[in-house]
N, C-alpha and C positions, 0 to 999 in steps of 0.2 A: 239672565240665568245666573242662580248661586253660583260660587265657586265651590267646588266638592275639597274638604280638607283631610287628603288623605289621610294626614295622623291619628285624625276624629275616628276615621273610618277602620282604622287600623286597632286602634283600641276600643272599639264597640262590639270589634267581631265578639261573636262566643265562641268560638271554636279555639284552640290554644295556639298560637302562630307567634316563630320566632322567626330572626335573619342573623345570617354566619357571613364572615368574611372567609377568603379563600384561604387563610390562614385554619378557621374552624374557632373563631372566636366570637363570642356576642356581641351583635350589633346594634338589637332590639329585639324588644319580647312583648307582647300587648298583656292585660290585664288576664285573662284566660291563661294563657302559656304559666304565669307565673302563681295565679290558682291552684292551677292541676302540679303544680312542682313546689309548691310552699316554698320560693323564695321574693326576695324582693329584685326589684329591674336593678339596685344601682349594686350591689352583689352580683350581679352576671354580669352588665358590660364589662366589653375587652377581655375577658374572661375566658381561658381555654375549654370547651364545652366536655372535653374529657377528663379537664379536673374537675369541674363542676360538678360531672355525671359520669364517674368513671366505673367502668367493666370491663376489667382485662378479659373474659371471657368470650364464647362463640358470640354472643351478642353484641357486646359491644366491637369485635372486629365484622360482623355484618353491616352494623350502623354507620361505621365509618369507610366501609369499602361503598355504599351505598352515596356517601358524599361523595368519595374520589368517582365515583362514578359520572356524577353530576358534573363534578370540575373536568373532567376529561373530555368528554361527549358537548356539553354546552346541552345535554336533553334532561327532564324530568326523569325522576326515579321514583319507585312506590317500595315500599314493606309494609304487606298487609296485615303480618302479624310477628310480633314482636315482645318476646318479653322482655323488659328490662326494670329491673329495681332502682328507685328512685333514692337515694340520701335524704334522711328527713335530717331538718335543721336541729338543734339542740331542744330551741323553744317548741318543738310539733315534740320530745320526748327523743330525738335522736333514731337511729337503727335506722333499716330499711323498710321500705315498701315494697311489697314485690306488684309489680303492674304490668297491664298488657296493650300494646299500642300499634295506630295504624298509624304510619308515617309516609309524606307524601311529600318530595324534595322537587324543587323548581329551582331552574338557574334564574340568577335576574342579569342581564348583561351590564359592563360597564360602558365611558362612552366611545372603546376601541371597536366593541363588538364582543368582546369575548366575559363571561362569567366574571364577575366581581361579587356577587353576593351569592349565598344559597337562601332562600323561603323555604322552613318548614311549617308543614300544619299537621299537626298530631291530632288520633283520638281516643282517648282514653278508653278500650274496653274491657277493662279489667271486668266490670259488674257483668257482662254478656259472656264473660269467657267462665266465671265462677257459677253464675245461673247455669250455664249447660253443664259445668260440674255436676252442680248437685243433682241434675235433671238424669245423669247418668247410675244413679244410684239402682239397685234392685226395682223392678215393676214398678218405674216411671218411665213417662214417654221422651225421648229428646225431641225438647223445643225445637222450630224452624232457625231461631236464632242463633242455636248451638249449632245444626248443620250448620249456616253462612260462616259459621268461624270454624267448623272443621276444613271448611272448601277453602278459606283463607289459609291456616295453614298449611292445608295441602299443595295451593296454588304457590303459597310464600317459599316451602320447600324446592316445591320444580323450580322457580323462579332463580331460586340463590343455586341452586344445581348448576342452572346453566348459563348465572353469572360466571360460577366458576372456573365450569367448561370455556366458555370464553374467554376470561380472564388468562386461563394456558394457554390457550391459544395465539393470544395476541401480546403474551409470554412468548413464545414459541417466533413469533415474527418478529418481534423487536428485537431479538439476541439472535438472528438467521447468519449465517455467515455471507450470503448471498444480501445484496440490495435489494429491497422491500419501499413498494408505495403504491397508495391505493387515490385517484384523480376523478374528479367527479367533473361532473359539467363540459362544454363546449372551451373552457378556458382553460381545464385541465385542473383544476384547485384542488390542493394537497390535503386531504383528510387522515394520511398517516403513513408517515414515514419514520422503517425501524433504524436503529442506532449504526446501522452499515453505510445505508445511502447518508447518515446525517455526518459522516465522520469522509466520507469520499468528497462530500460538497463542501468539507471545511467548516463544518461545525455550523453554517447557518440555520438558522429558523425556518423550518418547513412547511408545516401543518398551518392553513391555513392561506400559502400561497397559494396564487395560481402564476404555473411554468409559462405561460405566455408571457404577462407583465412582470413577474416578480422577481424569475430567473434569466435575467437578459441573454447570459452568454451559452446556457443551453438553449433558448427560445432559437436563438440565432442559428443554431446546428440544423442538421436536417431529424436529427428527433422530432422536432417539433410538429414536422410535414407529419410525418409517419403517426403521431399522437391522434394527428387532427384525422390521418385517412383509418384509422383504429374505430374513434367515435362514430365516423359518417358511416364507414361501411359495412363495420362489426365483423372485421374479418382481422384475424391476428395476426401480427407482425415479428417477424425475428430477424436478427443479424447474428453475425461472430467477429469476434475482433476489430469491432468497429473503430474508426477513433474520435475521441471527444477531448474537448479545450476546457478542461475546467478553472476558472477562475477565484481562487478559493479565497475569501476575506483573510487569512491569516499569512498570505504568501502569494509568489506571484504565479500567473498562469500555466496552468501543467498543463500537457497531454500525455493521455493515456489510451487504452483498447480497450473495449465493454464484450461483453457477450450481454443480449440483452433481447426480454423477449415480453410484448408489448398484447394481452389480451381484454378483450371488451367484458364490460360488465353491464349485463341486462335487467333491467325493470321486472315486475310482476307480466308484465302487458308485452314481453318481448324487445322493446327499446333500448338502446345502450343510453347508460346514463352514467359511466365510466370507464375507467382503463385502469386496470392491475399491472403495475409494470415489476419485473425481477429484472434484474442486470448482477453481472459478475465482474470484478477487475482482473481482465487479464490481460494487463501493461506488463507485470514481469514476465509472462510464459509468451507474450508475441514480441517482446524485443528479445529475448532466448532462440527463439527460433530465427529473427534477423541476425542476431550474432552467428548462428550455427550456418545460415545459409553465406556468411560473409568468409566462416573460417573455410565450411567448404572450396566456394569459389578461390579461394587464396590458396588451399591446399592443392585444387588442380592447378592453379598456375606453376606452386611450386614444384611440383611433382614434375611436371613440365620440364622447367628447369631445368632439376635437379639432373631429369633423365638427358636433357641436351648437354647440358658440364659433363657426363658421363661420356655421354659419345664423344662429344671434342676431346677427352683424356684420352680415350682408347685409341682413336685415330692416331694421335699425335705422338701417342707415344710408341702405338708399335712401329710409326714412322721415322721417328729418331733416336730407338733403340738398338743399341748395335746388335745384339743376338735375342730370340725369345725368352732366354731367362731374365736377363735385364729388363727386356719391356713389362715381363712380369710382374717382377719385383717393384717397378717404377710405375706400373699401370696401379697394384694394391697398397702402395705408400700413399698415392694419393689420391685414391676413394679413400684413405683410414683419414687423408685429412678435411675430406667432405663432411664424412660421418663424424666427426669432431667436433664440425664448426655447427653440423645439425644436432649433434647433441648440448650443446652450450645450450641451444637457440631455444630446444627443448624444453630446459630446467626452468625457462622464463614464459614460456609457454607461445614461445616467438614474439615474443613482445621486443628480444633486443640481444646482446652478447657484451661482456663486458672486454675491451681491447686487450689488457694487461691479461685478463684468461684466456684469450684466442692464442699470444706470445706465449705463455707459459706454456701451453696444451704442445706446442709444435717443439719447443724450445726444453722440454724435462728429459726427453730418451739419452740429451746430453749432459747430463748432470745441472744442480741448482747453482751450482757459483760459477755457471760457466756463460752466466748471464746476465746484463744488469740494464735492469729494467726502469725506467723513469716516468713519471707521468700520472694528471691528474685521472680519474674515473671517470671515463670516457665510454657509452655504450653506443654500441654500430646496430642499427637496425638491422634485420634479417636479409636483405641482399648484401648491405656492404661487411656483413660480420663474413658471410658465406666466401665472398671473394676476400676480404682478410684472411678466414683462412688459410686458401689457395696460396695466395702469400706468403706468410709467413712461413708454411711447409715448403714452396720453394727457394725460398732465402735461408732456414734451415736447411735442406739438403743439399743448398751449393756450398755450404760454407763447410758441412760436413765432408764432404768431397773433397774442395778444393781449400777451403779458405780457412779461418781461424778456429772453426771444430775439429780441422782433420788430425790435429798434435793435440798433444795434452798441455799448450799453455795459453793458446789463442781465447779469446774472450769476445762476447757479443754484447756492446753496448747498442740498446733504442731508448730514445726519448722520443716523447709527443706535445702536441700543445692546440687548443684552437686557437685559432686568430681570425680576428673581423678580416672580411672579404666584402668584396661590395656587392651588397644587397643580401648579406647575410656570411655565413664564415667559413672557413675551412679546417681541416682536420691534415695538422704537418704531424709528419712521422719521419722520423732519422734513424736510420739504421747503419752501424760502423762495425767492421771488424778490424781486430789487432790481436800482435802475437803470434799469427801465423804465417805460416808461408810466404814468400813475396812473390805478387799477382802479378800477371799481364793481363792486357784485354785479350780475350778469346778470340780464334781465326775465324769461328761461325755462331750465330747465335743459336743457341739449343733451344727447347721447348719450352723449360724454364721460364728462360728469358722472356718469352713469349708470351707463355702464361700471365707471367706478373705485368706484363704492358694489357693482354687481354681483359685481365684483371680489374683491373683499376683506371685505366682509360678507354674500354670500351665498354666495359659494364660500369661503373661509376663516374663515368666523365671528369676524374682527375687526371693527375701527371704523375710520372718519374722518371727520377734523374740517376743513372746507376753509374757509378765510376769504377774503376777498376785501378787502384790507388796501387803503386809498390809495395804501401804498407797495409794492403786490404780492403773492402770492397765497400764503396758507402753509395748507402742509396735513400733517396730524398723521395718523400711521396706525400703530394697532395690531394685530398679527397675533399671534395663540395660538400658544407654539409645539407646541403638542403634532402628533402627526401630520404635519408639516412642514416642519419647520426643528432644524438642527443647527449646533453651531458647530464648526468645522472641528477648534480643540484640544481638544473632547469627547473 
């Protein structure tokens, strides 16, 4: 058997037939193509076919919306009628042609699979479109040849109508703010996915895979079940807030939550022959709701709390106040220094309290140089700021009472510091008065007292050491920091 040599075959046709690269540049033109356009081939290779044959006009953005159509789809396109003016060379006398063309675009694939060339074949009918002309003049009949070219025009109008209409369309889905992908086959291969899902997947190449082999780390999810029971049984599938691993080529593996809603797409014949998939991210609004149900749970606890410190105040102190007005006074002294330590806690949204503002806050109703403060920025988590506090307002109001607040020369030095402890550090705090009064140890320990041991060794599992000095009262206190305290340049 001869061997058939295509090129032979290629430039024998009669019919005008050229090849574009996906660029839209000339590849090859057979001896017809270049006939019917008065040029020569080595003038058009590599050649932009819209410099070549340009028309900024409705025509020429049909012609080339008609290519991109070809490159997009991998499918043939027709324009059955078309006018477009040709460029005569200098030697044809220059100007235009005006002519009327039927155009008929084929992809040719490369060896990926995908479009690498466009085949056109044009027909010139200019002579059939101007015969019906004339044929339309007063009492003459239109030729049958003139109708086929009105029905083409007609057909070529509806045609580009509802490229267009689709064209918004699939407008309309690639710019959705919602995830868009449309899967065909038993293996689920991607025929089109818009710029949402291609930007959630990390920018990968979609069109054209198929999510079983292509997409390992969704295939692995349980989507993949649900895709496959979508095909078989054509019944639609949805979740909310699901969550999904995605593995994104630009970075390392996220999880997020989907809303996401999985429907069949049926044949002429009733058959599902794919799956429309929408999905939503909503990773920020369901980890919003796990923060809101954590602050909740945290707010009952403290609430909790809060209301138990209240009762052990009230007890305590209408127990070791000498008359009702004193319990009074001593019972709203210090709820004001609850409400204190929860308003600090407040400003940071209890995220923490700074130490040096818990001392100020207890330590200002005595004037500002009646204090001297030391120490780096130190913040106490929301239990140990709460019982600092407590603290601080009972070491303030004994010293007001008794010790170096009750004259006008006594002074309150604290210093603080962490220091490594084993298996993690502590939080020392020194507290000294001077200048006032000279102390004895007291006959019975007051609620005070009490408090501040309750305080900080039985709600924080530290120590203190309180002396009761001739020259004033110092008191030594250690807190763990684990579980409660941070220092701000951590």
């Amino acid at each position: 058997m001869t061997d058939l040599n295509f090129h032979v075959l290629f430039d024998a046709l009669p019919s005008p037939y050229m090849v574009l690269d996906t660029e839209l540049r000339f590849v090859a033109a057979n001896p017809a193509y270049l006939a019917v356009t008065k040029r020569r081939l080595e003038d058009l290779l590599g050649r932009y076919l819209f410099d070549m044959f340009p028309d900024p006009g409705e025509n020429g953005r049909r012609l080339a919306a008609s290519f991109r159509r070809v490159l997009d789809t991998g499918q043939p396109d027709t324009l059955a009628y078309l006018p477009y003016a040709i460029a005569l060379p200098e030697a044809e006398g220059g100007g235009l042609s005006y002519r009327y063309w039927t155009c008929a675009h084929t992809p040719l694939p490369g060896p990926n699979g995908k479009t690498a060339f466009i085949l056109q074949n044009t027909v010139d009918v200019t002579d059939i479109v101007r015969s019906g002309e004339d044929a339309t003049l007063p009492f003459r009949q239109i030729p049958e040849t003139s109708a086929l070219i009105q029905r083409a025009q007609e057909a070529s109008a509806m045609k580009d109508a509802l490229a267009r209409e689709a064209d918004a369309f699939r407008r309309l889905f690639q710019q959705a703010p919602s995830m868009i992908a449309v899967l065909s086959g038993p293996d689920h291969e991607i025929t089109f996915a818009n710029d949402t899902l291609i930007s959630f997947l990390g920018g990968r190449e979609l069109v054209g895979v198929n999510v079983r082999g292509g997409l390992p780390d969704i295939a692995a999810q349980s989507f993949m079940g649900w895709l496959d029971d979508v095909y078989r049984s054509g019944t639609p599938i949805s979740g909310n807030g699901v969550p999904i691993r995605v593995a994104r080529p630009d970075q390392n593996a996220a999880d997020h939550y989907v809303d996401f809603a999985f429907h069949p797409i049926f044949d002429e014949h009733g058959a599902v022959k794919g799956v429309f998939v929408q999905g939503m991210d909503r990773t920020t609004h369901v980890e919003a709701e796990q923060r809101q149900r954590v602050l909740l749970d945290e707010l009952n606890h403290r609430v909790k709390n809060t209301l138990a410190n209240v009762q052990s105040i009230a007890k305590l102190t209408l127990k070791d106040s000498e008359s009702p007005a004193a319990a009074r006074a001593a019972f709203e002294a210090r709820i004001m220094a609850l409400s204190h330590a929860h308003e600090l806690l407040s400003r940071s949204s209890w995220r923490g309290a700074d130490l040096r503002a818990i001392l100020t806050r207890e330590l200002r109703p005595y004037g500002a140089n009646r204090a001297q403060l030391t120490g780096a920025p130190v913040r106490l988590a929301p239990r140990a700021a709460v019982a600092m506090g407590m603290v601080a307002h009972e070491l303030a109001s004994n010293a007001a009472k008794h010790g170096a607040l009750s004259n006008g020369e006594g002074r309150i030095m604290a210093d603080w510091h962490l220091e490594p402890d084993d298996g993690g550090s502590s939080l020392k705090i020194a507290w000294r008065e001077a200048g006032g009064p000279t102390v004895g140890r007291p006959e019975r320990r007051g609620f005070g007292s009490r408090l501040i041991r309750m305080s900080l060794e039985g709600e924080l599992g530290g120590t203190t050491d309180m002396r009761f000095d001739s020259d004033g009262l110092k008191c030594h206190i250690s807190i763990p920091y684990e579980d409660g305290l941070r220092h701000e340049h951590d």
